[in-house]
C-alpha positions in Angstrom: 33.4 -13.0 -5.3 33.9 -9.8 -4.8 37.4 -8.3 -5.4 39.5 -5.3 -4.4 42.6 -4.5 -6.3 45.8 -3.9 -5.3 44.9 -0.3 -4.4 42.6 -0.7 -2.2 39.6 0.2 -5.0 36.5 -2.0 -5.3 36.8 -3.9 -8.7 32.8 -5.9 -8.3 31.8 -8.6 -8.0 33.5 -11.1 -10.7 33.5 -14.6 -11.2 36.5 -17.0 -9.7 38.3 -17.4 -12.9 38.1 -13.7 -13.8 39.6 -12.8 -10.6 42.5 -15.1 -10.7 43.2 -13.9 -14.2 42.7 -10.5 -12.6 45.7 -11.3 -10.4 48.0 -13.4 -12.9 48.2 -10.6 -15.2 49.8 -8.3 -12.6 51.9 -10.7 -11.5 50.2 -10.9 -8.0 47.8 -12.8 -5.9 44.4 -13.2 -5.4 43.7 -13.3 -1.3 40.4 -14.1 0.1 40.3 -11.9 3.2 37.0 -12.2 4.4 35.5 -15.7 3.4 32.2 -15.4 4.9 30.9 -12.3 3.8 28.1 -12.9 1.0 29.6 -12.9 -1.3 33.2 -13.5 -0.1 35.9 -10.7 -0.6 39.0 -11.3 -2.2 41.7 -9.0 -2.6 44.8 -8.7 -5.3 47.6 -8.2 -3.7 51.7 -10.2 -2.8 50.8 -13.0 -0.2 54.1 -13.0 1.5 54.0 -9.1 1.8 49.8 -9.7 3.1 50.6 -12.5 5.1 53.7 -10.7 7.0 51.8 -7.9 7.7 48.7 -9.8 9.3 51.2 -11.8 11.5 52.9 -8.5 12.8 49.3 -6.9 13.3 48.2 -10.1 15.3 51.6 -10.0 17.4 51.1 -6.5 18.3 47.6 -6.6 19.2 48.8 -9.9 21.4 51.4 -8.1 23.1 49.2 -4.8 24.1 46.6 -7.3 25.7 49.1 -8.7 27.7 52.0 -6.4 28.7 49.3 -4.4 30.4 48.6 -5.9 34.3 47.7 -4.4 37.6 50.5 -3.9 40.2 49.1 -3.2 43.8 51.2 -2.2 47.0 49.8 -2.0 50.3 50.4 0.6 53.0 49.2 0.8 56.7 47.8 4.0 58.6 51.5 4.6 60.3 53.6 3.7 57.4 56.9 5.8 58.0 57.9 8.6 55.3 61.0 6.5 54.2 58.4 3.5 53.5 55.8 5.2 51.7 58.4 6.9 49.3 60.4 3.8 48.7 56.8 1.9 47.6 56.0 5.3 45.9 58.3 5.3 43.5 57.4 1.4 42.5 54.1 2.5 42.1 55.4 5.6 39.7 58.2 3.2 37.6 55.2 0.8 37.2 53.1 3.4 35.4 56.2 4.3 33.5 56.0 0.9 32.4 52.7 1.3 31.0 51.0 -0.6 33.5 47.6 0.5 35.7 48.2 0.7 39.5 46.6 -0.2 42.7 47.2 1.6 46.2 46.1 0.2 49.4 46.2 0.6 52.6 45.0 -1.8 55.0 43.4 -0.9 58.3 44.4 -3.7 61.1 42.6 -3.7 64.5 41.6 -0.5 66.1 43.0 1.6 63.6 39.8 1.3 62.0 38.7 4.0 64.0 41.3 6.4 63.0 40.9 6.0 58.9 41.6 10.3 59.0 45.4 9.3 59.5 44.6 6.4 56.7 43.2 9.2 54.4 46.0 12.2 54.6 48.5 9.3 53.4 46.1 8.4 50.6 46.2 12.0 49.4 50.5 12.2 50.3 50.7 8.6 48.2 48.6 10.4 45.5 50.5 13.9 45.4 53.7 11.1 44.2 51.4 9.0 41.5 49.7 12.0 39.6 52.6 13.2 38.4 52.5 10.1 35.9 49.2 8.7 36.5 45.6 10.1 36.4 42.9 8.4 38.8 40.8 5.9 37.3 38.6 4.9 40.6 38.7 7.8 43.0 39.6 6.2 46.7 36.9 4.5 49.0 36.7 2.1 51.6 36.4 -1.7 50.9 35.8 -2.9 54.2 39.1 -2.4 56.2 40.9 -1.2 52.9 41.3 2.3 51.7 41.9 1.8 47.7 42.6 4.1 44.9 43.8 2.9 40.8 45.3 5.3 38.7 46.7 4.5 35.3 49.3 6.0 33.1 49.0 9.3 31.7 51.1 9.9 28.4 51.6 13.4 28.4 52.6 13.8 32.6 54.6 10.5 31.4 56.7 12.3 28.3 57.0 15.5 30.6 58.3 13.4 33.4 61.0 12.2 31.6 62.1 15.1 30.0 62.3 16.7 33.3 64.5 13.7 34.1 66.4 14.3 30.7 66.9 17.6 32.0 67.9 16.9 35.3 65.2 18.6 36.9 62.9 16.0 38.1 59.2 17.6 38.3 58.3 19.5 41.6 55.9 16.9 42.6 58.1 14.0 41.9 58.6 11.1 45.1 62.3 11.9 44.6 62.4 15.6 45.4 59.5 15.4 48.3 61.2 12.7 49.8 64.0 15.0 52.3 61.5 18.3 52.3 58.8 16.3 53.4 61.5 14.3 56.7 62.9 18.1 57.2 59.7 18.9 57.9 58.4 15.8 60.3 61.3 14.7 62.3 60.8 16.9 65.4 57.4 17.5 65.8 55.9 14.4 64.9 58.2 12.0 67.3 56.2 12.4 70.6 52.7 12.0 69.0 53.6 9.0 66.8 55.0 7.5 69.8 51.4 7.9 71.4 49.7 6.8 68.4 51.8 3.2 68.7 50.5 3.2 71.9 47.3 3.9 71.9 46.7 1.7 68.1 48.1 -1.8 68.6 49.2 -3.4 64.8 47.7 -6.7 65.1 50.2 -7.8 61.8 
């Protein structure tokens, strides 16, 4: 076999008994950690300290597979500005969370003809996310939905929450755009939205 001593050097290749004494004489073990290479590798090392370290590796690597999922919330073309921010800042505490997001927004009925309107939210829903997240699939059409994944960004992430630490949320953030963006909305935009109701049943 072939053994590796308890510093990590290559020892050769040494027959079974050798190795053990090898091991006895340090007062450690002899671990076989790869039993089918040819010829198999055994290391001297303490089992317990080997063993615990393996199972921690494996729990780790277990838990990154898994805490990861994708978290998708749907819009329509005449969400309100109170709605989009309120799933807008889901979208940005799941990618805080580590996980990779999914916007949507679902054209119903006739409103597939007016997929501009379903487009400038896109790029307002998108103005919120990158200021965690970086786009992984740029938005397109799927039929009648309009989809864009982003996933986290460490660095916007760690700059975020200093911001917050700071008490100066980033300019870009869904929490400071959320009143500018109404201020700027309420008046001009009552008459045509009422016409756009009109004129665009919602078949939901």
């Amino acid at each position: 076999m072939r053994v590796i001593d308890e510093n990590g050097d290559q020892a050769g290749v040494k027959p079974t008994q050798e190795a053990l004494r090898m091991a006895r004489s340090k007062d450690l073990d002899l671990i076989e950690v790869s039993p089918n290479a040819k010829p198999p590798v055994c290391k001297i090392g303490d089992f317990g300290k080997y063993n615990y370290e393996k199972q921690k590796k494996e729990k780790e690597q277990k838990k990154s597979k898994t805490s990861t999922q994708l978290k998708e919330i749907r819009f329509h073309p005449n969400t309100d500005t109170h709605d989009m921010d309120f799933k807008c800042r889901h979208l940005v505490e799941f990618l805080l969370q580590g996980h990779k997001v999914k916007a949507t927004i679902i054209f119903i009925g006739r409103m597939m003809v007016h997929q501009d309107i379903g487009r400038k939210l896109m790029d307002e829903i998108l103005e919120k996310l990158t200021v965690v997240g970086k786009i992984e699939q740029p938005p397109k059409m799927e039929g009648r939905y309009l989809t864009v994944m982003l996933i986290p960004e460490k660095k916007k992430i760690d700059d975020y929450k200093k911001s917050l630490e700071k008490g100066k949320p980033l300019e870009k953030s869904a929490e400071q755009k959320v009143e500018p963006k109404t201020e700027q909305k309420v008046e001009p935009e009552v008459e045509p939205k009422a016409e756009l109701k009109a004129d665009i049943p919602a078949d939901n």
